[in-house]
C-alpha positions as CSV (number, residue, x, y, z in Angstrom):
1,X,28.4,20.7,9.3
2,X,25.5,21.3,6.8
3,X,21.9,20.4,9.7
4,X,19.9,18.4,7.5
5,X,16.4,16.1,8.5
6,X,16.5,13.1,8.3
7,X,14.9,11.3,5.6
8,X,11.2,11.0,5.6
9,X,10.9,13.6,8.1
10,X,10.1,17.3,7.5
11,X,10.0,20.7,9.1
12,X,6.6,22.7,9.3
13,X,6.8,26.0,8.9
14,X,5.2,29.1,9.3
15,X,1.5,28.9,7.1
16,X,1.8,25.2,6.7
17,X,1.9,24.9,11.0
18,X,-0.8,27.8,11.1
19,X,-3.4,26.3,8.6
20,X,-2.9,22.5,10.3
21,X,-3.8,24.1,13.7
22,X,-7.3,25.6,11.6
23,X,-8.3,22.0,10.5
24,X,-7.5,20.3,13.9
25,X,-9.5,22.8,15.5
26,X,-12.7,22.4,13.4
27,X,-11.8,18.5,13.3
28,X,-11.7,18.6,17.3
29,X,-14.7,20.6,17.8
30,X,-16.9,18.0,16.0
31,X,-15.1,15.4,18.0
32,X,-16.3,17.2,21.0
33,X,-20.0,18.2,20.3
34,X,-20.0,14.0,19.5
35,X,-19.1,14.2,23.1
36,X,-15.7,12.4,22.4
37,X,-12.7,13.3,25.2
38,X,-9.1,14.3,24.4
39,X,-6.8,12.2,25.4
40,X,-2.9,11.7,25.0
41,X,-0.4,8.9,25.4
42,X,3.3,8.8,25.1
43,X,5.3,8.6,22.2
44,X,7.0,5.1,22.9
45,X,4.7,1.7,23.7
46,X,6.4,-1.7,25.2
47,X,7.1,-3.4,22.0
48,X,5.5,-6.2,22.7
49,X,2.0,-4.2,24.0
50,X,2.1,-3.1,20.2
51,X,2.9,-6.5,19.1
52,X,-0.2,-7.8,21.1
53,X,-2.8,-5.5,19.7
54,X,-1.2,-5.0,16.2
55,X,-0.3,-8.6,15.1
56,X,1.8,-9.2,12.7
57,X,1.6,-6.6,10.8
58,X,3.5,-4.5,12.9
59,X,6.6,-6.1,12.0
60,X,8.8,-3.8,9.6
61,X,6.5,-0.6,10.8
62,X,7.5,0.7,13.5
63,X,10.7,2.2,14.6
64,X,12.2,-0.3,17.5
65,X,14.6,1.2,19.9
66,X,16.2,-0.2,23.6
67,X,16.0,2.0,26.8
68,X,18.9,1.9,29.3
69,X,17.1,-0.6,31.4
70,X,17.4,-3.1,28.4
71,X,13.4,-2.8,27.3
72,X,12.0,-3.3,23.5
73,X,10.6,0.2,22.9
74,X,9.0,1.1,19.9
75,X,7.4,4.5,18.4
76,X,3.9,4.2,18.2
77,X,2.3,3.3,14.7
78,X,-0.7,4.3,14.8
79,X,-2.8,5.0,18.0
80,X,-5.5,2.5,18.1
81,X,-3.7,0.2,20.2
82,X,-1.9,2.9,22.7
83,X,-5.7,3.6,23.3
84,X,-6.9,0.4,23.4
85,X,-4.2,0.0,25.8
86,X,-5.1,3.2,28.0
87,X,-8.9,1.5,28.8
88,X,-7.4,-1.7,29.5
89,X,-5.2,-0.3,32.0
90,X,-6.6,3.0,33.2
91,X,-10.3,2.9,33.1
92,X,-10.7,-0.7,33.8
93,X,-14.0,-0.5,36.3
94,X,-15.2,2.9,34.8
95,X,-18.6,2.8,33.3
96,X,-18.5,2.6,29.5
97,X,-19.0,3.2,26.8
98,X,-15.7,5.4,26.3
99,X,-15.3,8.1,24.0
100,X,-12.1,8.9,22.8
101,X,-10.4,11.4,20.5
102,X,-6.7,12.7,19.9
103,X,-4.4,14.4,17.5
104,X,-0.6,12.8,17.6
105,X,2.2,12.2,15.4
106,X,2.6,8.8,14.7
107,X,6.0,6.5,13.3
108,X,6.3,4.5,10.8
109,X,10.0,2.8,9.3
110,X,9.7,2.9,5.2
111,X,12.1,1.7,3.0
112,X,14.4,4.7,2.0
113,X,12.1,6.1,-1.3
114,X,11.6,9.6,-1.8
115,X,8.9,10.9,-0.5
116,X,7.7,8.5,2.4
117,X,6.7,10.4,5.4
118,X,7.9,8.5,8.5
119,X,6.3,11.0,10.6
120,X,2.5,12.3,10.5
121,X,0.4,13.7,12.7
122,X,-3.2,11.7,13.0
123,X,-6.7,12.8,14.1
124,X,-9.2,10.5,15.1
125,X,-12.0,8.7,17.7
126,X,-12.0,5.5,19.6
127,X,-15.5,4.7,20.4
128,X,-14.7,1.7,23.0
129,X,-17.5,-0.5,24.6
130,X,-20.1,0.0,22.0
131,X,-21.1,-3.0,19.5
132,X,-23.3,-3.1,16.7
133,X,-24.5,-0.7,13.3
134,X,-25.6,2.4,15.7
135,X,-22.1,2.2,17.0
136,X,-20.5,2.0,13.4
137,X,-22.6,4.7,12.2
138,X,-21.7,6.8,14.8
139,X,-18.2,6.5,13.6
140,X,-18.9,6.5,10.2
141,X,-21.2,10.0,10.5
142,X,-18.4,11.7,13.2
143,X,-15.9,11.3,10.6
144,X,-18.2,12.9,7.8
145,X,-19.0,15.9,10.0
146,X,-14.9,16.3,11.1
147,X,-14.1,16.6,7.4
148,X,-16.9,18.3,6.6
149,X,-16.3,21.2,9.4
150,X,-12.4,21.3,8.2
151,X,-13.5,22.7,5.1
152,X,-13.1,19.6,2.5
153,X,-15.5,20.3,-0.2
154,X,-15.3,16.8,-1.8
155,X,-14.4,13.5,-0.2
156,X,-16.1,10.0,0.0
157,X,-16.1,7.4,2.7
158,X,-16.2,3.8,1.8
159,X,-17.7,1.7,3.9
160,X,-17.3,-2.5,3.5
161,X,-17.2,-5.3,5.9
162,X,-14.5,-8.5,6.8
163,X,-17.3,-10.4,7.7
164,X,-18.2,-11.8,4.6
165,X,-14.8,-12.8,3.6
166,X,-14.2,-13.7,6.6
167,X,-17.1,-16.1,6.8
168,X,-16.4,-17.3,3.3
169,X,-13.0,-18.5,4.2
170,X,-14.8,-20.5,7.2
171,X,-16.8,-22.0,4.7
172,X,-14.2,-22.9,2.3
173,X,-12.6,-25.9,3.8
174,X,-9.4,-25.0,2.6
175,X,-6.4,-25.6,4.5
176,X,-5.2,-22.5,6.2
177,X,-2.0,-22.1,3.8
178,X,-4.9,-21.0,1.3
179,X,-6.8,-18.8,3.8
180,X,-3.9,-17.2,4.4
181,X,-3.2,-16.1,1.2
182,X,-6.4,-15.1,0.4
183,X,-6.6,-12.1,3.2
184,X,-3.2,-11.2,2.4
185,X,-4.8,-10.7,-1.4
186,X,-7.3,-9.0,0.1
187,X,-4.9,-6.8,1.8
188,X,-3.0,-6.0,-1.0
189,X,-6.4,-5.9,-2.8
190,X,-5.1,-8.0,-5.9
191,X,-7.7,-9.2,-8.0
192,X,-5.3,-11.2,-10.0
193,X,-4.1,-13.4,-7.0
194,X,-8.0,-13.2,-5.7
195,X,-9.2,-14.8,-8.6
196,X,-6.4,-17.8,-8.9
197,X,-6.4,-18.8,-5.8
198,X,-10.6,-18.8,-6.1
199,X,-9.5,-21.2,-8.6
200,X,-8.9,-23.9,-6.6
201,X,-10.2,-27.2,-7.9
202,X,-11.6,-28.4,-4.7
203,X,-13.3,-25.1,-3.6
204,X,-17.1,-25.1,-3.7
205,X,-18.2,-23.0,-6.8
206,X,-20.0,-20.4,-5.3
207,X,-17.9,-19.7,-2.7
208,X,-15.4,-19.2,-5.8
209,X,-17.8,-17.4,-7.3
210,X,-18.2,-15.5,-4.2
211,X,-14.8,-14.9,-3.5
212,X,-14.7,-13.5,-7.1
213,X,-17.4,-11.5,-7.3
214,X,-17.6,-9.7,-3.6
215,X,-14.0,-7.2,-4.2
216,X,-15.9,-5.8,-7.0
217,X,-19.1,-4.9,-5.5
218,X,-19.7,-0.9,-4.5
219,X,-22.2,1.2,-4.9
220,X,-25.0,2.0,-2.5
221,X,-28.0,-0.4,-0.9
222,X,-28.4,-2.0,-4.1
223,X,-24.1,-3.5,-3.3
224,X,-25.0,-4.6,-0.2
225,X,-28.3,-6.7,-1.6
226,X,-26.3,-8.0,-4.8
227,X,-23.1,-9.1,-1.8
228,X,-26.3,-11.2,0.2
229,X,-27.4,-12.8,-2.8
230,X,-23.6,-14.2,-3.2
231,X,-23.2,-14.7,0.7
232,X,-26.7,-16.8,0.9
233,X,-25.9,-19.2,-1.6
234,X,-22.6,-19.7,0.3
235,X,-24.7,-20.7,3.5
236,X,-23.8,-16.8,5.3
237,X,-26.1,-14.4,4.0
238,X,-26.0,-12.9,8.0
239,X,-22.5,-11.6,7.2
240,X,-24.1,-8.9,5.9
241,X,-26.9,-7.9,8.4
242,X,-25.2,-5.3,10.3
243,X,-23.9,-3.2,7.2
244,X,-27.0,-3.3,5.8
245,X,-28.6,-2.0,9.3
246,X,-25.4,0.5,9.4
247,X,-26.6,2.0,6.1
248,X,-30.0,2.7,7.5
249,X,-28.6,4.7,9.6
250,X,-26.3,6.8,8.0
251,X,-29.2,7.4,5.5
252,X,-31.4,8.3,8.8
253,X,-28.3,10.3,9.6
254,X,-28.2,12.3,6.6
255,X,-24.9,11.5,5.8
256,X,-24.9,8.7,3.5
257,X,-24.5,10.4,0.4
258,X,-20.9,10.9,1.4
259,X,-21.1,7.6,1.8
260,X,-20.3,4.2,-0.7
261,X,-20.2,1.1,-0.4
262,X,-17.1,-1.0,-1.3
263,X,-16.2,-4.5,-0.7
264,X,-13.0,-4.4,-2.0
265,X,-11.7,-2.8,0.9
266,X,-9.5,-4.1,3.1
267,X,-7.4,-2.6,5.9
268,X,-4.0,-2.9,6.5
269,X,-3.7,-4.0,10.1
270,X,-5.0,-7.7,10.9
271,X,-7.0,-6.9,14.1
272,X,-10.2,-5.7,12.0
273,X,-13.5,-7.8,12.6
274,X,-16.0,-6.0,11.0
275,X,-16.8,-2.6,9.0
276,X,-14.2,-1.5,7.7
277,X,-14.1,2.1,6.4
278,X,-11.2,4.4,4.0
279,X,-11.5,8.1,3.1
280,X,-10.7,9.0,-0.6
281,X,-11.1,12.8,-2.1
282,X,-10.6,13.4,-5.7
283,X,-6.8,13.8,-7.0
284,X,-5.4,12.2,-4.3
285,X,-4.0,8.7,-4.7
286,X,-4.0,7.9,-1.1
287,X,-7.0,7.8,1.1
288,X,-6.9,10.2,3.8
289,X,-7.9,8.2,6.6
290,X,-9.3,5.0,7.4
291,X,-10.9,2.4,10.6
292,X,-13.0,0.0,11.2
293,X,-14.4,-2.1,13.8
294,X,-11.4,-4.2,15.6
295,X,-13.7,-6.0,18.9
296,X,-10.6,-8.7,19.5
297,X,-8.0,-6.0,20.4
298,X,-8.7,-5.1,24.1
299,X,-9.0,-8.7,24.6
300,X,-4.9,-9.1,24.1
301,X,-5.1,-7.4,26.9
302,X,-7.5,-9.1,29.3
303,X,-10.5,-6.5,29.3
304,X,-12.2,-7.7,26.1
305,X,-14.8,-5.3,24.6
306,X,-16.2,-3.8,21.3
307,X,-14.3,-1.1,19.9
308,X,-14.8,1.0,16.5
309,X,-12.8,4.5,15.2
310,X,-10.8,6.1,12.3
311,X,-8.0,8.2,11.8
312,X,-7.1,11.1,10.0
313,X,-4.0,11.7,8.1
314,X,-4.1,15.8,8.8
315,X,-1.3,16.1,6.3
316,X,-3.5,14.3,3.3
317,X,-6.4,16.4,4.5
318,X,-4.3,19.7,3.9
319,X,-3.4,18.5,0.4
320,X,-6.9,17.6,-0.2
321,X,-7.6,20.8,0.3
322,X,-5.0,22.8,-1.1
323,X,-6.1,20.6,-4.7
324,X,-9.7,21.5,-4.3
325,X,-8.6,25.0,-3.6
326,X,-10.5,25.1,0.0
327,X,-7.3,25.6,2.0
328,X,-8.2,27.0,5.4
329,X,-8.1,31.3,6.0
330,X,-5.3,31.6,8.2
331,X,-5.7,35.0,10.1
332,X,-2.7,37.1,10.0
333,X,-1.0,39.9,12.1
334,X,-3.8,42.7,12.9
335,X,-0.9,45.2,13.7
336,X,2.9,45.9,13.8
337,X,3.7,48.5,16.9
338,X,6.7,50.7,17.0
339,X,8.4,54.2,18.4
340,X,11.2,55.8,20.0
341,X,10.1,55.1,23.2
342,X,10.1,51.6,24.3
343,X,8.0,51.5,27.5
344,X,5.2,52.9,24.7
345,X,6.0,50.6,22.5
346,X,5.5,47.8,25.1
347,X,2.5,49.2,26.6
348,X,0.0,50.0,23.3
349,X,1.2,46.2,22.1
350,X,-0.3,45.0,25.0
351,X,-3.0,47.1,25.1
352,X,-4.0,46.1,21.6
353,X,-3.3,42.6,22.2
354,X,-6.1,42.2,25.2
355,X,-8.2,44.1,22.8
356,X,-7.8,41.0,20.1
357,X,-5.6,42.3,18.2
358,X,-2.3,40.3,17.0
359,X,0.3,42.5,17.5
360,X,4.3,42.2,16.4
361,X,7.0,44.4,18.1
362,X,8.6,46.8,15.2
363,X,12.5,45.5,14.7
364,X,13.3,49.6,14.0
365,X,11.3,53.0,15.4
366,X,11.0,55.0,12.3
367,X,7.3,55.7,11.4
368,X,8.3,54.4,7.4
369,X,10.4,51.7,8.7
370,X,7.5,50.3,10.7
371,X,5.3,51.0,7.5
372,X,7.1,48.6,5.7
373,X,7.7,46.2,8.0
374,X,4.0,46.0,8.0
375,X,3.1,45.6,4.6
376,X,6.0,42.8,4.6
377,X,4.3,40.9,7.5
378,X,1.2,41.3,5.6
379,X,0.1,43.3,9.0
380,X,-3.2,45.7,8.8
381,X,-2.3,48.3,10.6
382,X,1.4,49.9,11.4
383,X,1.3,51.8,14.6
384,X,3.3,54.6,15.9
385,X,3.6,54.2,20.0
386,X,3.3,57.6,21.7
387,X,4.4,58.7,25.3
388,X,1.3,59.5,27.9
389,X,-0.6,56.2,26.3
390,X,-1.7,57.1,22.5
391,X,-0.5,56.2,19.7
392,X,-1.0,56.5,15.5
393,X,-1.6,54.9,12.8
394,X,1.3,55.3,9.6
395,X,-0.2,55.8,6.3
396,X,1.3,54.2,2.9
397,X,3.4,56.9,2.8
398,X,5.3,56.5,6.0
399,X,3.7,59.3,7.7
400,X,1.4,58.9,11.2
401,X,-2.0,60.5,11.4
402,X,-3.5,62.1,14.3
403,X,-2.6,60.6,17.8
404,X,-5.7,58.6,19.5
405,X,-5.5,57.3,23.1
406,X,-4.3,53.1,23.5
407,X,-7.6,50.6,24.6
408,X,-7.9,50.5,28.0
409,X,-5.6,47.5,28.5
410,X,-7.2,47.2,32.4
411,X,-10.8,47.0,31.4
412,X,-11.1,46.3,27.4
413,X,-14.6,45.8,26.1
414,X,-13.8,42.6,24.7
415,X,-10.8,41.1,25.7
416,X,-10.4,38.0,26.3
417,X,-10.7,36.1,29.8
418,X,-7.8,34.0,31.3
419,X,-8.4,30.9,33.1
420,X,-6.6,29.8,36.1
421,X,-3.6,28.2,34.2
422,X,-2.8,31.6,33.0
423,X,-3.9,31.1,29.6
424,X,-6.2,33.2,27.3
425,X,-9.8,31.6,26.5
């Protein structure tokens, strides 16, 4: 048989893998200094624990699948609710508020179009047990810094609310047929549907007016005062109190000219009840990430509290890059070590491994086979091993230069430490 992937799945090789693990890292050091925790959780969720959190809009997602004991599995989504999950169940009684982080692949069934990733890996925070703009802003200016720190030179992050549509559709007194498909408008952000269903003989005008006007609005302070104006004369100009404090404080922040303002934003999942946030860089048709504030979730699961995060689609942020030419440095093999003797061989490897150095074995012992091995691993150095602990480096022409004793692989000046687990630090 010919192996093949299956569709919407993909293999990651060599310089792909390496520069993913450069943006996780810086994206998970700025998680960190935030003082947000790593945490993991597995790759399969009760069905209906995902159906709880997730709401409808889980259905057709996610990849369902039966154990042997005759559960409803499925492959997480997304990770929000996995978390949310995690503090109802694990951390229940532990002082809050909780800071979370991960990076995880995540599952999602598409229809069979070329193209559609069914797999992804996501980065992103959970900030749990915090309400209010200084929690949203925190998000809001982690997720700033994180792409910032991964090397994106230009990206921005649009901020909006449900609140005011929310509060609009309260206001309507419209049946719920007509809510309904207003959100799912929303969703879909259709302007078309928006404005014939706002159309509605028996609506109050300036809620139609409203409803009409709102998707549009994006900009800076100046959207968020023109969005009151229409909220107040609709009886909720409060809807939009805590973005306007939110934008204070990104401003205070220094982050908020990454930041705009759009009201035409709308995630996906049903279980957001406030800010609501995407991530869009230029060229890119897809936003990179997105979040919101989504209170109502950890109440599914009887330990109700505030809750705010975003994730990261690390595969968009690599193409983001790679488009604005800012694709991370991945560092490459310092050395490739070979000889005729292979106790030397092994020995100055290891030696110049504790001294830093990435080292390869040679696959042949000739001084020009090792060359060129070298220059084909794109390697700095090609090293001749020596008995009685030197060795040489080969010049371009295949021929070793004076011998030179190994670092001290017992004591080197800089090598790095091991912690307990065995591994290097």
């Amino acid at each position: 048989m010919k192996p093949v992937t299956p569709r919407g799945f993909r293999d990651v090789l060599l310089t792909e893998a390496a520069e993913r693990r450069a943006v996780v890292r810086g994206v998970g050091e700025v998680f960190e200094a935030w003082g947000y925790g790593f945490v993991e959780t597995p790759v399969v969720e009760e069905y209906a624990t995902l159906e709880a959190g997730a709401g409808g809009s889980l259905e057709g997602t996610a990849f369902r699948l039966f154990d042997v004991d005759g559960s409803l599995l499925a492959l997480r989504p997304e990770m929000t609710v996995p978390i949310a999950r995690v503090v109802a169940s694990r951390l229940v009684g532990q002082p809050g508020p909780h800071r979370l982080c991960y990076v995880a692949d995540v599952f999602r069934e598409k229809e069979s179009l070329r193209g559609e990733a069914r797999q992804f890996a996501q980065a992103g925070v959970e900030l749990v047990g915090a309400s209010g703009p200084a929690a949203d802003a925190e998000v809001v200016a982690v997720l700033v810094e994180a792409l910032e720190a991964a090397g994106l030179p230009s990206f921005t992050v649009g901020i909006g609310t449900v609140a005011v549509l929310r509060a609009l559709l309260a206001g309507s007194g419209l049946d719920e047929a007509w809510q309904a498909g207003v959100m799912r408008a929303a969703h879909e952000r259709n302007l078309v549907e928006t404005d014939r269903l706002a159309g509605d003989a028996s609506l109050d005008p300036a809620v139609a007016d409203a409803l009409r006007a709102v998707p549009r609005l994006h900009g800076g302070a100046e959207a968020i005062e023109r969005c009151r104006r229409y909220a107040a004369a609709c009886g909720c100009a409060g809807a939009v109190d805590e973005l306007a404090e939110t934008w204070r404080l990104l401003e205070a922040a220094g982050v908020a000219e990454r930041v705009r303002v759009d009201f035409g934003i709308l995630r996906s999942f049903d279980y957001y009840t406030g800010m609501i946030l995407e991530v869009y860089a230029p060229g890119l048709g897809l936003p990179l990430g997105g979040g919101g504030r989504y209170d109502g979730v950890l109440a599914a699961f009887g330990a109700p509290a505030p809750a705010a995060g975003f994730a990261l689609s690390v595969e968009r942020v690599q193409i983001a890059l790679a488009e604005q030419g800012a694709a991370p440095r991945v560092r490459g093999l310092d050395a490739v070590v070979g000889g005729d003797d292979a106790a030397a061989v092994f020995a100055v490897a290891r030696a110049l491994r504790w001294s830093g150095r990435r080292v390869r074995l040679a696959s042949l012992a000739g001084p020009s086979a090792i060359r060129a091995e070298a220059d084909a691993a794109g390697a700095a150095d090609a090293v001749l091993a020596i008995a009685n602990r030197e060795m040489a480096s080969i010049g371009a022409d295949g021929i070793p230069g004076a011998a030179r004793p190994v670092p001290d692989a017992a004591a080197p000046a800089e090598a790095p430490t091991r912690t307990e687990g065995g591994e290097r630090s």
